[in-house]
N, C-alpha and C positions, 0 to 999 in steps of 0.2 A: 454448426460452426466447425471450421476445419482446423488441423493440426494444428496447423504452422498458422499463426497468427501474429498481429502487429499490437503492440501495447504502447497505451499513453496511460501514465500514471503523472496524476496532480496533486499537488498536498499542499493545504494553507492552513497556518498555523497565524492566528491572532491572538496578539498580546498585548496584555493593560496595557497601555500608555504608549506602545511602539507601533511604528508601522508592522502590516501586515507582511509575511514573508512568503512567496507562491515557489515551487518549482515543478518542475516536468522532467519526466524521463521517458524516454522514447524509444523504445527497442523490439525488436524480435523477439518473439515467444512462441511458447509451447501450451497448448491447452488440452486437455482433457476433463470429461465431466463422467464419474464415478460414486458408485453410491449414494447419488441424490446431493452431490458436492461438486462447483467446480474447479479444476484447478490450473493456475497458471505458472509457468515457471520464465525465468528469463536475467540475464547478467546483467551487471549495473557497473562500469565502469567511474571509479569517483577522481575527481579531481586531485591532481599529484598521486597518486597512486598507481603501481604496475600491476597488481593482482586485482580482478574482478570481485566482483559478489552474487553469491549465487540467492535468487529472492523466488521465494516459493508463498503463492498465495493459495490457502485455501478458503472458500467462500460457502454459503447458502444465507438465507432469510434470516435476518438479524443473530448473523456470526460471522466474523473473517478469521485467519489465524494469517500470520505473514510470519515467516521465518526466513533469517537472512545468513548465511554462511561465506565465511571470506574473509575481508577485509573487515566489515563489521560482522559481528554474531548479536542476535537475539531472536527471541520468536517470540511476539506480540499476539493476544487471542484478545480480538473487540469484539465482545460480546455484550447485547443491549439490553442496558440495566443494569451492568454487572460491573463493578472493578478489580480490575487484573493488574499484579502487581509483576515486574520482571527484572532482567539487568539487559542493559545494550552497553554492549562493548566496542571498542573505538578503538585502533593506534594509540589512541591519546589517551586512554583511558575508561573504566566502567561507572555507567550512573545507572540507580535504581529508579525506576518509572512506573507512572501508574498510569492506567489506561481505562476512562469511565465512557463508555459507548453508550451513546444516545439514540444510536440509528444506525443500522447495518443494512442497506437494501439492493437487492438485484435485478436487474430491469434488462429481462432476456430477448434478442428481436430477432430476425431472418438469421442476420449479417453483421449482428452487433451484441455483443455483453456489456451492459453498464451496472459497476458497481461503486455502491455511494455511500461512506462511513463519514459521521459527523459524531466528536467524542475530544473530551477535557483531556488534558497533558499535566500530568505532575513529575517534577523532578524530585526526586529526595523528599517525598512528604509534601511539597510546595506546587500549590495549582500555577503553570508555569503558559498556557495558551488551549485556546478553545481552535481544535484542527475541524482539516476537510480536508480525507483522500477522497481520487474519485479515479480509477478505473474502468478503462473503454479499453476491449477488446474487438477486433476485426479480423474477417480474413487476410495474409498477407495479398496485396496487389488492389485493394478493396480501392475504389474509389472515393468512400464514403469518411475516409480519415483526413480530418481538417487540426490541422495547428494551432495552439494560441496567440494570437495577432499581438 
């Protein structure tokens, strides 16, 4: 895998009784793989917002850690089996989160990183959605990067 690489990150969060909620972020990245970890870095531009977020993924076999600096701050560790307790901080405010990982898994190819966390959502004490990130790394220019329709 080369440096400079292209990231699709997807995240769905389903909730009793709501519809499901998906989004995608699509950006330029940076990868490196160190100490039997890989790691990606890259900015997240949010809505109404003029400062970026800096989102740093580190990954291996059932562990991510994701740390966000900027606009938002937290740094989330899904770890499977395990419930990790944090604060994500907002503009709007800090909630306390729990994060129960079910499944951390990395699926390494030529020309392609796929990483697939499935793991329960608590706000405040309260089971609040059962997510999916899913992380696909490529080289930038790759052909092999297709969109959600």
């Amino acid at each position: 895998m080369t440096r400079e690489v292209l990231l699709k990150v997807q995240g769905l969060q389903i909730a009793l009784g709501e519809e499901s909620e998906a989004i995608e972020v699509i950006a330029p990245g940076e990868y490196y793989f160190r100490n039997g970890k890989h790691y990606f870095l890259y900015d997240e531009v949010m809505e109404g917002q003029e400062e970026s977020t800096r989102n740093i993924i580190k990954v291996r076999n059932d562990y991510m850690e994701l740390t966000k600096k900027g606009v938002v701050n937290v740094h989330m560790v899904f770890e499977k089996n395990k419930q990790n307790v944090t604060y994500y901080y907002t503009p709007y405010g800090g909630l306390q989160i729990g994060i129960d990982a079910e499944r951390v898994s990395v699926d390494e190819r030529d020309e392609e990183i796929q990483v697939e966390v499935l793991y329960g959502l608590d706000i405040n004490n309260e089971h609040l959605a059962n997510c999916r990130i899913t992380l696909t790394a490529v080289p930038r220019g790759s052909r092999h990067f297709t969109l959600l329709s």
